[in-house]
C-alpha positions as a Markdown table, in Angstrom:
| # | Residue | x | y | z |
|---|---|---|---|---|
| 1 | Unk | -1.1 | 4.9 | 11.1 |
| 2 | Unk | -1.4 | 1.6 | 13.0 |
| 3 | Unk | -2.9 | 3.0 | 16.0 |
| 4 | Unk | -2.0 | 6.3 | 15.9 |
| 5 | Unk | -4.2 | 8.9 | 15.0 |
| 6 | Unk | -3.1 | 11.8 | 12.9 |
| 7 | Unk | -5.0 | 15.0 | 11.5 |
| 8 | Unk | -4.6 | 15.6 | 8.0 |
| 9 | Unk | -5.8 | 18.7 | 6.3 |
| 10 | Unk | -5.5 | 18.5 | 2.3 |
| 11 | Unk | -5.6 | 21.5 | 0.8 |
| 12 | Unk | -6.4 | 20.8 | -3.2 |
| 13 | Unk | -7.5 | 23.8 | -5.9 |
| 14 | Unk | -7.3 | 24.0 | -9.2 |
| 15 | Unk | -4.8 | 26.5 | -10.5 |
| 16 | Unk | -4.6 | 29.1 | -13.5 |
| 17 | Unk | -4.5 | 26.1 | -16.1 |
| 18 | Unk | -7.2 | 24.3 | -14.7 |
| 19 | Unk | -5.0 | 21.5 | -13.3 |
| 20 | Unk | -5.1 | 20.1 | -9.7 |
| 21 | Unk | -2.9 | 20.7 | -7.1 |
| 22 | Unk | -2.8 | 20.0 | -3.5 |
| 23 | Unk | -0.6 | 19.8 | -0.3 |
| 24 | Unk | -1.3 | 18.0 | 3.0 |
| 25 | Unk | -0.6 | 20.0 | 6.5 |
| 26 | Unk | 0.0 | 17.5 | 9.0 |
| 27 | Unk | -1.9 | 18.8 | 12.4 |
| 28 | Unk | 0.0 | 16.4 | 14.6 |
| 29 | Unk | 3.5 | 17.5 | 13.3 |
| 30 | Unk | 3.8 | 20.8 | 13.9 |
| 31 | Unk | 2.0 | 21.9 | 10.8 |
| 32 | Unk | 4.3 | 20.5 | 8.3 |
| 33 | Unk | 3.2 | 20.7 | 4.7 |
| 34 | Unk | 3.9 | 18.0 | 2.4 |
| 35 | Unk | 3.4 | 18.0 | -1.1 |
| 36 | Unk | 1.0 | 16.2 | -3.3 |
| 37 | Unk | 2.8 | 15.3 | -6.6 |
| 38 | Unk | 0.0 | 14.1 | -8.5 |
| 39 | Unk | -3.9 | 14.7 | -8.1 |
| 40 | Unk | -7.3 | 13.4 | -9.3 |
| 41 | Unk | -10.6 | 14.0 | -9.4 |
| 42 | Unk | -12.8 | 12.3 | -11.4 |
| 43 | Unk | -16.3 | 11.8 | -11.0 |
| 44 | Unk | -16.9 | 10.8 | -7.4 |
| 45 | Unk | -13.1 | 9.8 | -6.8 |
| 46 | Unk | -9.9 | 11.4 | -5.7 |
| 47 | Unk | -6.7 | 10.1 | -6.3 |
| 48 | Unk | -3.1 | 11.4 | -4.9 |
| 49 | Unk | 0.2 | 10.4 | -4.5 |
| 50 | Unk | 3.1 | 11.6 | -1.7 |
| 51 | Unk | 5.9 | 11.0 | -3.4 |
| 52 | Unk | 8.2 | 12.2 | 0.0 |
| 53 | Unk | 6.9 | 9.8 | 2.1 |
| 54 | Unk | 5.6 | 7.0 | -0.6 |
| 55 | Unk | 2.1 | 7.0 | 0.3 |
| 56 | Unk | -1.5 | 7.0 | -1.9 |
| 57 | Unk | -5.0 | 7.6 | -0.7 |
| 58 | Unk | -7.9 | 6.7 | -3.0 |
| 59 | Unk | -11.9 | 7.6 | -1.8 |
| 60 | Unk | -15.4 | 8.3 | -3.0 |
| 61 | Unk | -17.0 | 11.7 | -2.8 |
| 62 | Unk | -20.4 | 11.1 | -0.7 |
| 63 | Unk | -23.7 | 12.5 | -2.3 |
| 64 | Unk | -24.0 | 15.9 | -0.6 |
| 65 | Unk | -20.4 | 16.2 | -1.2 |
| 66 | Unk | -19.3 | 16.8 | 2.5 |
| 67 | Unk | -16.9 | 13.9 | 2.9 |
| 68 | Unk | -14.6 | 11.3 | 1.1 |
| 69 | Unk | -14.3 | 8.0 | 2.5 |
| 70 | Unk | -11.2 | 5.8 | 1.0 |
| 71 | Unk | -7.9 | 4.1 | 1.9 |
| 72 | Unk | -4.5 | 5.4 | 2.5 |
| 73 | Unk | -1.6 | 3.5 | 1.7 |
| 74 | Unk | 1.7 | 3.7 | 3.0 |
| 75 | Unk | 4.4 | 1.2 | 3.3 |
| 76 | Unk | 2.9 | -1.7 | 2.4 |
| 77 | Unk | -0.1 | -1.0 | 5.0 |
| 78 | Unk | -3.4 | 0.3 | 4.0 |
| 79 | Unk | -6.0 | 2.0 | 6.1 |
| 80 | Unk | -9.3 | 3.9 | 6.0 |
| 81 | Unk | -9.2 | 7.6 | 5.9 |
| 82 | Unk | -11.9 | 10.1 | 5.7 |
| 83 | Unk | -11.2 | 13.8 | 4.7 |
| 84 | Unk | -14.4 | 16.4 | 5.9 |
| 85 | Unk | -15.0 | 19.2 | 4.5 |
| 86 | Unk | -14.3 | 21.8 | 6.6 |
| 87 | Unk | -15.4 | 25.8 | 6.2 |
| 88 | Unk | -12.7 | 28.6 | 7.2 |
| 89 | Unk | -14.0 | 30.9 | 9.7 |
């Protein structure tokens, strides 16, 4: 935020029912999970909210499906934010 730069990992699956759910595990915070109340994903765009600390991140899926580039908001202040897709291993 502002200048800050902060790693984000969102961790989002969908469970038994078929609905989505998600946490975010801030890097830069000593791994601190925070939980997504609300998640979607419809056709190329995800939607969340973080109720905890009132932010809201909207983005676009690219084509290959590697990336989602969009805009967090938090406080009033919105800025770009792009989640990769990144592999375990």
């Amino acid at each position: 935020m502002g200048e800050q730069r902060l790693r984000l990992v969102l961790r989002a699956q969908k469970n038994r029912s078929g609905v989505w759910v998600a946490e975010l595990l801030s890097l830069d915070h000593g791994n601190v999970i925070i939980l997504v109340n609300a998640i979607s994903f419809e056709g190329s765009t995800l939607r969340f909210d973080v109720t905890v600390i009132g932010a809201t991140y909207e983005g676009q899926v690219n084509a290959e499906k590697s990336e989602i580039t969009g805009q967090w908001k938090q406080g009033g202040v919105s800025r770009p934010l792009t989640l990769r897709r990144q592999h375990p291993g």
